[in-house]
Backbone as CSV, one residue per row, in Angstrom:
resi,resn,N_x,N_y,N_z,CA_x,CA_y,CA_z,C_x,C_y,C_z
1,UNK,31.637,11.669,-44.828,31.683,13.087,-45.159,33.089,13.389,-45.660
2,UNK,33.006,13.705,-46.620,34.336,14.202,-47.379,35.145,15.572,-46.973
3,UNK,36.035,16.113,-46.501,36.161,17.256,-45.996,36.976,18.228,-47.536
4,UNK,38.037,18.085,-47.322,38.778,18.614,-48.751,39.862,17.489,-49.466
5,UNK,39.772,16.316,-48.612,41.066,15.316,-49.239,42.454,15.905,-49.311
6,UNK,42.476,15.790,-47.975,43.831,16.558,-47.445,44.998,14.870,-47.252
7,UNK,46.234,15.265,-46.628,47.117,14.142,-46.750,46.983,13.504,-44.943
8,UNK,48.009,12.446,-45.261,48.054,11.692,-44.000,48.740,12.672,-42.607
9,UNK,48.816,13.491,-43.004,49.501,14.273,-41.630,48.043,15.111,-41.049
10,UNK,47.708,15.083,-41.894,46.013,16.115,-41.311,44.475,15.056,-40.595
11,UNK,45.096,13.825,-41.404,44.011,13.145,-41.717,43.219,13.030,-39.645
12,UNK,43.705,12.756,-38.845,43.138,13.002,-37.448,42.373,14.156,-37.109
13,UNK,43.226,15.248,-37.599,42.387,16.391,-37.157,41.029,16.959,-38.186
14,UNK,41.303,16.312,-39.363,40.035,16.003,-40.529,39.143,15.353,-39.968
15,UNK,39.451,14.252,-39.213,38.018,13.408,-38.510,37.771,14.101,-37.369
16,UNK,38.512,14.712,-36.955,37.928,15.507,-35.176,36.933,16.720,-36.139
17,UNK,37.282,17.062,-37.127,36.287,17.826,-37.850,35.222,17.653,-37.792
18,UNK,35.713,16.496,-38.721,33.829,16.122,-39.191,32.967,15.660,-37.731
19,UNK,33.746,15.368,-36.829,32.733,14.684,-35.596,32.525,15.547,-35.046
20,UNK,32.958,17.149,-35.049,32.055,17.999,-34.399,31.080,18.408,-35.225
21,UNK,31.196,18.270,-37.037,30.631,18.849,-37.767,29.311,18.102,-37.003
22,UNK,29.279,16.597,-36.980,28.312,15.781,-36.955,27.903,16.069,-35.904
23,UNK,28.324,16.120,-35.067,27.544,16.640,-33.455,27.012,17.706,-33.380
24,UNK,27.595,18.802,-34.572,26.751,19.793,-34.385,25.327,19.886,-35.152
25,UNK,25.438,18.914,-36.165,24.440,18.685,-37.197,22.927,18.051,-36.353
26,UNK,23.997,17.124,-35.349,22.647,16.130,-34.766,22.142,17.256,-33.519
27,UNK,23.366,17.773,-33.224,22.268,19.101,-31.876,21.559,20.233,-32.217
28,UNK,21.547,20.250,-33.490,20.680,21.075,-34.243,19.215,20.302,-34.991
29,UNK,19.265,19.267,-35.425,18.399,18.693,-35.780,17.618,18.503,-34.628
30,UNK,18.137,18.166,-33.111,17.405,17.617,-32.073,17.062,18.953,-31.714
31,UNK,17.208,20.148,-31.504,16.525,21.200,-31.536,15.439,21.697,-31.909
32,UNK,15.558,21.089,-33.061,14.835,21.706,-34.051,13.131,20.608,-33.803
33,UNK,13.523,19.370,-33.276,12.005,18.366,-33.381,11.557,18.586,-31.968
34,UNK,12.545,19.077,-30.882,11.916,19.612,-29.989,11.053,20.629,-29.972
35,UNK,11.313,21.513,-30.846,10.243,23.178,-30.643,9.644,22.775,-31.953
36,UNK,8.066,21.535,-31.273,7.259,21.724,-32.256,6.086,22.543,-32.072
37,UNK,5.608,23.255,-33.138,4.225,23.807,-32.262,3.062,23.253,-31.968
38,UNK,2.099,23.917,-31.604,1.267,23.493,-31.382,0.100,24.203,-31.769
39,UNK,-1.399,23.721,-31.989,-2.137,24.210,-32.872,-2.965,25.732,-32.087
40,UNK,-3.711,26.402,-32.645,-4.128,27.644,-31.844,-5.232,27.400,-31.255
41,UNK,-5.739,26.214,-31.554,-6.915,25.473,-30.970,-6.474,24.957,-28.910
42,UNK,-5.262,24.210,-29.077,-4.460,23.865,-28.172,-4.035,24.635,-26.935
43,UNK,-3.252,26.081,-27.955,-2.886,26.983,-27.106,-3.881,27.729,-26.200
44,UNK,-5.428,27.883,-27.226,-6.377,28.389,-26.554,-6.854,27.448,-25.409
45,UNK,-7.048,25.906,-25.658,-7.633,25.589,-24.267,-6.210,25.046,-23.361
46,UNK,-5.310,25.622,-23.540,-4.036,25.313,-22.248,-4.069,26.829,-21.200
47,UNK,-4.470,27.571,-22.146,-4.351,29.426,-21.204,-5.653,29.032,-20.594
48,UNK,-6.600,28.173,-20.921,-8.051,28.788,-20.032,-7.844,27.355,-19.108
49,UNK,-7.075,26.590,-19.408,-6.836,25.743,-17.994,-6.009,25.871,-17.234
50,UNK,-5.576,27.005,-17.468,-4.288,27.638,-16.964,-4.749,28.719,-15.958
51,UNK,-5.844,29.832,-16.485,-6.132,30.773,-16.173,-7.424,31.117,-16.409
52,UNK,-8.547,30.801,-15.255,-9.963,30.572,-14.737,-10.231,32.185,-15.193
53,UNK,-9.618,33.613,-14.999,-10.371,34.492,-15.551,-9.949,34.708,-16.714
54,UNK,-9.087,34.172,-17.726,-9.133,34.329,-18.784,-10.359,33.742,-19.689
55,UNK,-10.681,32.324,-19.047,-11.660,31.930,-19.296,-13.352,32.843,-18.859
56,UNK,-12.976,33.432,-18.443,-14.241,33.634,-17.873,-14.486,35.445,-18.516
57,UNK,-13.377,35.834,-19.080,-13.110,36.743,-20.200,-13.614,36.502,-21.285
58,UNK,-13.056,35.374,-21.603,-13.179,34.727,-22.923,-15.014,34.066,-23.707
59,UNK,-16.056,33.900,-22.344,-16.899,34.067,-22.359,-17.763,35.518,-22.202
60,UNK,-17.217,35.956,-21.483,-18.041,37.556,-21.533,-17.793,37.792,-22.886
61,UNK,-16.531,37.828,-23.504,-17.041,38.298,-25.084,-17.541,37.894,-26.001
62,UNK,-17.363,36.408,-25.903,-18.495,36.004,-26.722,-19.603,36.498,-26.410
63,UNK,-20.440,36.450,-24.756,-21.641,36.729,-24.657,-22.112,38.725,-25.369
64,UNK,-20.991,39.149,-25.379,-21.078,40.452,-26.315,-21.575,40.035,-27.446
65,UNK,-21.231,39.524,-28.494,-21.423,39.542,-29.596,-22.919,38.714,-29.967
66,UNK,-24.088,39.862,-29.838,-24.919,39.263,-30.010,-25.702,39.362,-31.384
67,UNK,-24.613,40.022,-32.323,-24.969,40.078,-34.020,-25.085,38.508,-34.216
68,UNK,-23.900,37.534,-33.523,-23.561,36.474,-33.889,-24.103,35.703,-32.602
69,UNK,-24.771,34.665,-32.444,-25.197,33.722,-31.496,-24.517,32.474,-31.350
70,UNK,-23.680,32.205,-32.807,-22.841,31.034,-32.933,-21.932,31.517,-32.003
71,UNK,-21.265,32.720,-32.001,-19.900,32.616,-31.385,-19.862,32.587,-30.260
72,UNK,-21.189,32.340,-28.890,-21.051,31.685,-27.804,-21.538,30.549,-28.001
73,UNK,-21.586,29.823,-28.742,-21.770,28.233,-28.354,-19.936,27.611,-29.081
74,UNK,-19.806,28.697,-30.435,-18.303,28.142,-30.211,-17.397,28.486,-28.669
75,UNK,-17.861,29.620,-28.095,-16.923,29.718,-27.163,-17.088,28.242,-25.923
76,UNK,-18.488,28.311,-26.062,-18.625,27.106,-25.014,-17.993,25.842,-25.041
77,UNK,-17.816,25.302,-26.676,-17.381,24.728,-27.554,-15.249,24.157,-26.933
78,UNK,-14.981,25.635,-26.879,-13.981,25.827,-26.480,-13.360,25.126,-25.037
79,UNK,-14.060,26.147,-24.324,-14.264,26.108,-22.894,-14.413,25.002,-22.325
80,UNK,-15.249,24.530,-22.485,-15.338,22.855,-22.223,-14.284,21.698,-22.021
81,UNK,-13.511,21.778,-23.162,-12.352,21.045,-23.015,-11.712,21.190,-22.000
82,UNK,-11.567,22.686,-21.764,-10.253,23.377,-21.054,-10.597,22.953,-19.660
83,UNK,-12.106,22.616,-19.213,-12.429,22.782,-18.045,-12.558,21.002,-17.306
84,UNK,-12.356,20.129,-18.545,-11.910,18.795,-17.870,-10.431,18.668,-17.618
85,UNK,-10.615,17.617,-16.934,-9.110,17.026,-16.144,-8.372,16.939,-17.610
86,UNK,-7.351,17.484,-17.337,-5.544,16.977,-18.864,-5.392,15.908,-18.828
């Protein structure tokens, strides 16, 4: 990493530069691959294995919607996962 091509009296505190530059570069990158997300598929069956009346919410409304008949077998669909062992 090139800083400005300064002379031999700087040149130490030019590399203490760049090695925080670099440390700060790599604790930001490692930040950044830590907070990956996750899909909404995921998030939905982690809250209903998380939380038995959310799940059990989450079926009453499907069982509302009886324009649509698919959307309790997707909910079941759902549910299912959430309700085996992680």
């Amino acid at each position: 990493m090139l800083l400005c091509g300064g002379d031999k009296r700087k040149q130490y505190a030019d590399i203490e530069r760049a090695l925080e530059y670099l440390n700060d570069y790599k604790e930001r990158i490692g930040l950044m691959k830590r907070k990956t997300s996750i899909s909404h598929d995921e998030a939905i069956v982690r809250r209903l294995r998380k939380d038995p009346d959310f799940a059990a919410e989450y079926l009453k409304a499907a069982l509302e919607d009886e324009d649509e008949p698919r959307v309790l077998l997707i909910a079941f669909r759902t549910v299912s996962p959430a309700r085996r062992a992680p």
